[in-house]
C-alpha positions as CSV (number, residue, x, y, z in Angstrom):
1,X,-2.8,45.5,26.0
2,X,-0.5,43.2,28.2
3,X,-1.5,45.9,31.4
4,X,-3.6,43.1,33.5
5,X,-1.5,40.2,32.4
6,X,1.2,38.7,34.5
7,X,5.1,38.2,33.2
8,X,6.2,35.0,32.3
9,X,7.0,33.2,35.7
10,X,10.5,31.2,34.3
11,X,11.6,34.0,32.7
12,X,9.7,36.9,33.9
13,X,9.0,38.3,30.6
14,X,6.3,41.4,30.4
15,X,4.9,40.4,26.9
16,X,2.7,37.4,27.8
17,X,-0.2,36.9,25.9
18,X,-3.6,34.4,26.1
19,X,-4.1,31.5,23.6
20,X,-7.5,29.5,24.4
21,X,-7.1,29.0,28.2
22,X,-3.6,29.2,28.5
23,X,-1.2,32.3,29.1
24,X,2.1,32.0,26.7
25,X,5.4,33.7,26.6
26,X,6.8,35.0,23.2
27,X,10.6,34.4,24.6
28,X,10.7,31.2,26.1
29,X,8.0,29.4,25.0
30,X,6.9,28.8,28.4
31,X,2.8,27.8,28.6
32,X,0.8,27.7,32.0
33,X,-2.9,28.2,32.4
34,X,-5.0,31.2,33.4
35,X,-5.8,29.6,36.5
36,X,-2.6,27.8,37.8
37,X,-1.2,31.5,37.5
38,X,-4.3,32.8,39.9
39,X,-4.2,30.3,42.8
40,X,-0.2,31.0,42.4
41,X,-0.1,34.7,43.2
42,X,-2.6,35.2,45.7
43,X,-0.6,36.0,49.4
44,X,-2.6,34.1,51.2
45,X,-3.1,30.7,52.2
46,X,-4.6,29.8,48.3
47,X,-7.8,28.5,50.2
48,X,-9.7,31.5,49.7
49,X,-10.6,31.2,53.5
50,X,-10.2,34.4,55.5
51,X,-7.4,34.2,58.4
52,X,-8.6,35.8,61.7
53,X,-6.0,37.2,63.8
54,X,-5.9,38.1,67.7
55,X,-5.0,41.6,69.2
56,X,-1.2,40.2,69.0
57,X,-1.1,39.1,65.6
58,X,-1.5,35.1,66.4
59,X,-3.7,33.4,63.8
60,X,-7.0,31.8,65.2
61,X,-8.7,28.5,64.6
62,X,-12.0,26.9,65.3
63,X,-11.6,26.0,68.9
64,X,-8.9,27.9,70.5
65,X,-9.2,29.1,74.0
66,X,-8.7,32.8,74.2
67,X,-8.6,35.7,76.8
68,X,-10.2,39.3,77.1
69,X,-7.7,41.4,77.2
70,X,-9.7,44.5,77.8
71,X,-12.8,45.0,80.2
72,X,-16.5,45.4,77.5
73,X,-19.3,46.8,78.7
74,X,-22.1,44.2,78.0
75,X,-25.7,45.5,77.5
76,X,-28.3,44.4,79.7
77,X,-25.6,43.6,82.4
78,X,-24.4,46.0,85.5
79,X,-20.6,44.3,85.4
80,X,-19.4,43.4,82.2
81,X,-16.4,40.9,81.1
82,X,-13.7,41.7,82.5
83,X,-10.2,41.9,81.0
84,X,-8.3,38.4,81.7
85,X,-11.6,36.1,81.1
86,X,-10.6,33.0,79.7
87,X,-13.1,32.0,76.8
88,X,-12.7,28.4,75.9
89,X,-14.2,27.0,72.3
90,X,-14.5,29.4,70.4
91,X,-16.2,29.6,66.7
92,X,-14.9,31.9,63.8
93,X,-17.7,33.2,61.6
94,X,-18.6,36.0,59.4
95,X,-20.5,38.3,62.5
96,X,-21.7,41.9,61.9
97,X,-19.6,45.0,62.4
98,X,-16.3,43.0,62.8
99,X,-17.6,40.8,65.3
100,X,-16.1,37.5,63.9
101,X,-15.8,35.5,67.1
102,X,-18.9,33.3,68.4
103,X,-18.7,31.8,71.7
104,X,-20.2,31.0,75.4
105,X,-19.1,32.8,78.0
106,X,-19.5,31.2,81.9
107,X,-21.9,33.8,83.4
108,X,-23.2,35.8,80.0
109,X,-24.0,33.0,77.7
110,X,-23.8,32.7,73.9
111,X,-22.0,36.1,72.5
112,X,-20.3,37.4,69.5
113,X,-16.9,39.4,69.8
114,X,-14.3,40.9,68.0
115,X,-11.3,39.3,67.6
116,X,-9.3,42.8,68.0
117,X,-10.2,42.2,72.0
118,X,-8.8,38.7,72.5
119,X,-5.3,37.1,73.2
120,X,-4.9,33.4,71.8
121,X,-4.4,31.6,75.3
């Protein structure tokens, strides 16, 4: 019965149980509520925003200058961007097929890419 409920966080105890909105331990005594204990656990920020990362692991913001750091094949054009292109401004959003990146590019325009092909500058 206790299966999707967490242990006690002061004393860690397994047999927690709900009462109204809060969760209560049998062995301390200790009360918290359902949802203190949610934003608690979570490993990420506790926003509930998703965190973007670069091709190195760096974490990307709103407005970040990054570089290509391969050469893409752009439909519609005979060259392409090539690897080492600085893209300055850029805009996280929630693209399609992974592209999560929108920016400008000097010579292509307004474009969309992933964020597995950049390098925070």
């Amino acid at each position: 019965m206790n299966e999707n409920l967490p242990a006690c966080p002061e004393c860690s105890s397994a047999y927690t149980y709900e009462m109204g909105a809060l969760l209560v331990c049998p062995e301390c005594g200790h009360e918290w509520s359902v949802s203190a204990d949610a934003a608690g656990s979570g490993t990420g920020t506790g926003t509930g925003e998703k965190v973007i990362k670069d091709s190195v692991g760096n974490v990307l913001a709103d407005g970040d200058t990054v570089t290509v750091v391969k050469t893409l094949k752009v439909k519609g054009s005979p060259t392409g961007i090539k690897a080492g292109t600085k893209v300055r401004n850029i805009r996280l959003v929630d693209g399609v097929d992974g592209h999560d990146i929108d920016c400008k590019i000097d010579g292509f325009g307004p474009m969309q890419l992933k964020s597995s092909v950049v390098k925070k500058a």
